[in-house]
C-alpha positions in Angstrom: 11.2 -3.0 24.1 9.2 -3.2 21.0 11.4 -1.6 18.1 9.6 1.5 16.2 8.8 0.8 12.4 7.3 2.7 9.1 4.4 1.1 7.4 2.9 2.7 4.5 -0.8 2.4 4.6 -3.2 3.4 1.8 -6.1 1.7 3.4 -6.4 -1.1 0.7 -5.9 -4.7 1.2 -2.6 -4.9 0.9 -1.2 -2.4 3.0 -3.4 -3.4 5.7 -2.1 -6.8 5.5 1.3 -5.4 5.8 0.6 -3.7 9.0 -1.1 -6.5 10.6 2.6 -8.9 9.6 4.4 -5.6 11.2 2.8 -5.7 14.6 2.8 -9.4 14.3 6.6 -9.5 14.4 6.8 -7.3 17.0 6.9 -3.8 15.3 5.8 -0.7 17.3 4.0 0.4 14.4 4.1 4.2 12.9 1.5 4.6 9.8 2.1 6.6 6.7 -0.7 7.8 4.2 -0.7 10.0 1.8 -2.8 12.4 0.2 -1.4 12.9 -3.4 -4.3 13.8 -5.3 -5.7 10.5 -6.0 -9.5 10.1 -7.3 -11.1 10.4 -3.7 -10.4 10.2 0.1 -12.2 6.9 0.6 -9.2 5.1 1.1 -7.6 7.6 3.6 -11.2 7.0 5.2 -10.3 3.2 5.1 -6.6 3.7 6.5 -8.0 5.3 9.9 -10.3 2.7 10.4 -7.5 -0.2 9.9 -5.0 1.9 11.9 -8.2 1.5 14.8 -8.8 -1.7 14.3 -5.3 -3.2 14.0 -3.7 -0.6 16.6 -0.3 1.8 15.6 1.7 3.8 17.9 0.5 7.4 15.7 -0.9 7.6 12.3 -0.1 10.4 10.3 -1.4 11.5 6.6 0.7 13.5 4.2 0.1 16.0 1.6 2.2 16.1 -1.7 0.9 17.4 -5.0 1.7 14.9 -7.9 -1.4 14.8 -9.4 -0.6 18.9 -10.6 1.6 16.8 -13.3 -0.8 14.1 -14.4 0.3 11.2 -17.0 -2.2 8.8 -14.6 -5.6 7.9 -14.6 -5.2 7.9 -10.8 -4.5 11.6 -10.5 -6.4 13.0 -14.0 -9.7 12.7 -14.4 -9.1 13.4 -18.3 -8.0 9.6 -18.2 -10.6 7.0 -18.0 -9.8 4.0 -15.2 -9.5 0.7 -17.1 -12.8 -1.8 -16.8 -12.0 -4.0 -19.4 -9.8 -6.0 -17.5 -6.3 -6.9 -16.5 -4.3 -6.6 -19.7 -0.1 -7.3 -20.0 1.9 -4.0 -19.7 2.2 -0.6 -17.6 -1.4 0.2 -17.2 -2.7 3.7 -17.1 -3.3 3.5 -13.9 0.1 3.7 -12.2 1.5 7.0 -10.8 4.6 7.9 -12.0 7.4 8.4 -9.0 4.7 7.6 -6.6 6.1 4.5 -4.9 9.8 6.2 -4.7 8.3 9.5 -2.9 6.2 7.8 -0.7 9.3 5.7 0.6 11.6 8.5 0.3 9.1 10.5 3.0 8.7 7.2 5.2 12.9 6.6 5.1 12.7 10.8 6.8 10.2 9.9 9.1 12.2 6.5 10.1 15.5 8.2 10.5 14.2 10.6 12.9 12.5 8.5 14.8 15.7 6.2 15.2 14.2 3.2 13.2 15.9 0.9 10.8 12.7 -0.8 9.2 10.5 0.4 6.7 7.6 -1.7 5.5 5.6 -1.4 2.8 2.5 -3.6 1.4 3.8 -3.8 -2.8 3.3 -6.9 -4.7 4.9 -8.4 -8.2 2.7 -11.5 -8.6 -1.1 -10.7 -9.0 0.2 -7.0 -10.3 3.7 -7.2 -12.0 3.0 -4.1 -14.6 4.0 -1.6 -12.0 8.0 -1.4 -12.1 8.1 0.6 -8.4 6.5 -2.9 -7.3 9.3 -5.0 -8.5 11.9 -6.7 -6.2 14.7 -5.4 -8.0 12.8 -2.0 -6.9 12.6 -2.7 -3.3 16.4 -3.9 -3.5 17.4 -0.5 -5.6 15.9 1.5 -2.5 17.3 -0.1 0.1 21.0 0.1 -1.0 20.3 3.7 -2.1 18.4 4.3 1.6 21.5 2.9 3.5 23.9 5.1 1.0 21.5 8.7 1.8 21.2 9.0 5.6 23.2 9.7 8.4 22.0 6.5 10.1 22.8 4.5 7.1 26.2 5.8 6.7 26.8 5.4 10.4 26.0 1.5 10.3 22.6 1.6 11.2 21.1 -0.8 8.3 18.0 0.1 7.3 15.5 -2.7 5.9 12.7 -2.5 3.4 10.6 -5.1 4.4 8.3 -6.0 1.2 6.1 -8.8 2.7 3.9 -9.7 0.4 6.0 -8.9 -2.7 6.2 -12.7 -3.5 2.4 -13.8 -2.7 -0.9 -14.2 -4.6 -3.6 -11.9 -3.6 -5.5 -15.1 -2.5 -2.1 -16.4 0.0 -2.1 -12.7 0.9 -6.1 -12.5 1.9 -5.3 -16.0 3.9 -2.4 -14.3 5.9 -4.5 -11.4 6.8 -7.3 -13.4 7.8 -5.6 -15.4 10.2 -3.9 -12.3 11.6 -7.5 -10.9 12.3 -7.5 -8.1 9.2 -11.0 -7.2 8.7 -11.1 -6.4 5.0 -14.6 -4.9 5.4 -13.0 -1.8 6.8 -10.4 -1.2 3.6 -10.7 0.6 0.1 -9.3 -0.9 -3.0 -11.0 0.3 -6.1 -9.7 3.1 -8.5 -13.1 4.5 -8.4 -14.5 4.2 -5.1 -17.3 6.4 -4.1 -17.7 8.9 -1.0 -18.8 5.7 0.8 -16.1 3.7 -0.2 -18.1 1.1 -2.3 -16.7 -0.6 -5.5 -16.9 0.1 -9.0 -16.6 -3.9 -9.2 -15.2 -3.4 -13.1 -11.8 -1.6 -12.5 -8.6 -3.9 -12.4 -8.2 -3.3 -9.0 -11.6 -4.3 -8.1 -11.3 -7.9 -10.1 -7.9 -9.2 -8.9 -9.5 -8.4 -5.2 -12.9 -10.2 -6.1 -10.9 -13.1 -7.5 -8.4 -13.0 -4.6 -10.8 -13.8 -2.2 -12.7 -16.3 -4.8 -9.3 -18.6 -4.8 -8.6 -18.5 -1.0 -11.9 -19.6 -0.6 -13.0 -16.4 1.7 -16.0 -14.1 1.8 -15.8 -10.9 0.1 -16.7 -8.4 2.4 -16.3 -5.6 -0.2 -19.6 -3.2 -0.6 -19.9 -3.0 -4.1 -21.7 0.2 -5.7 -25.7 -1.3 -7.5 
């Protein structure tokens, strides 16, 4: 009997990556999005079209209102998204609390559905400025997770599995590739359009480009003229 798991999926590369590792293991797979105000719904768009292609038990999206606070060029249109390139730092782009809600929400979702696995899709190499993607993070969460629920308390371990956490965006591209991910069908720029095509200039947008540059794959990525 395949053992139920959480994956949070935004619908970018990563997280669809993530998923595809899950069911490879052996997960019977339940998705997580979220609708938190970002810039636009193309990569909620993507998320159901990986959750089709790749296969999940249910896929559900949920609704929380961050972006009514700001502080992120993610969730305030009064801040411009970066295009002059990766620079060292916290970049303006990452959303305060955002990683600890989202797992928060998948840990309630997991304990109810009598699961003691939670993955989720964050890296530290290609993208080390955000500090909810650091492995000291993921550890924090999980001791914290196994100290806050009934299962946890009642010897049921729970595990944050963080995949990719250690890997390049071009070792992560490779993975997925040979576990069949289709990257045409996912979203990863700050600024996509309704369609879903690429600004090509954001941060985002250049560590995927030169992700799949170094692992010497195609770049399916529709890219706005």
């Amino acid at each position: 009997m395949m053992k139920p798991a959480v994956v949070l999926l935004s619908g970018g590369l990563d997280s669809a990556t993530c998923l595809a590792i899950a069911r490879s293991q052996g997960f019977d797979c339940y998705c997580l999005s979220f609708d938190y105000g970002q810039r636009h719904n193309a990569e909620l768009k993507a998320a159901e079209r990986v959750v089709q292609a790749l296969g999940a038990r249910e896929h559900r999206v949920v609704n929380f209102g961050i972006a009514q606070f700001g502080g992120s060029a993610l969730t305030d249109t009064s801040i411009a998204v970066p295009t002059g390139g990766v620079q060292p730092g916290i970049p303006v782009t990452y959303v305060p609390a955002r990683n600890t809600i989202m797992l928060s929400l998948a840990l309630a979702w997991a304990e109810v559905l009598g699961s003691d696995d939670i993955f989720v899709g964050v890296n530290a190499v290609d993208y080390s400025g955000y500090p909810d993607c650091r492995p000291e993070y993921i550890a924090a969460f999980e001791k914290m997770a196994n100290l806050a629920t009934k299962s946890g308390v009642e010897g049921h371990r729970l595990a944050i599995h963080a995949p990719l956490i250690d890997l390049s965006k071009a070792e992560i591209i490779r993975m997925g590739s040979a576990l069949g991910v289709d990257y045409g069908l996912t979203v990863s720029c700050y600024q996509a359009d309704q369609e879903g095509r690429a600004c090509g200039a954001c941060d985002s947008c250049r560590l995927r480009a030169e992700g799949f540059a170094a692992a010497g794959v195609p770049d399916p990525t529709p890219y706005r003229a």
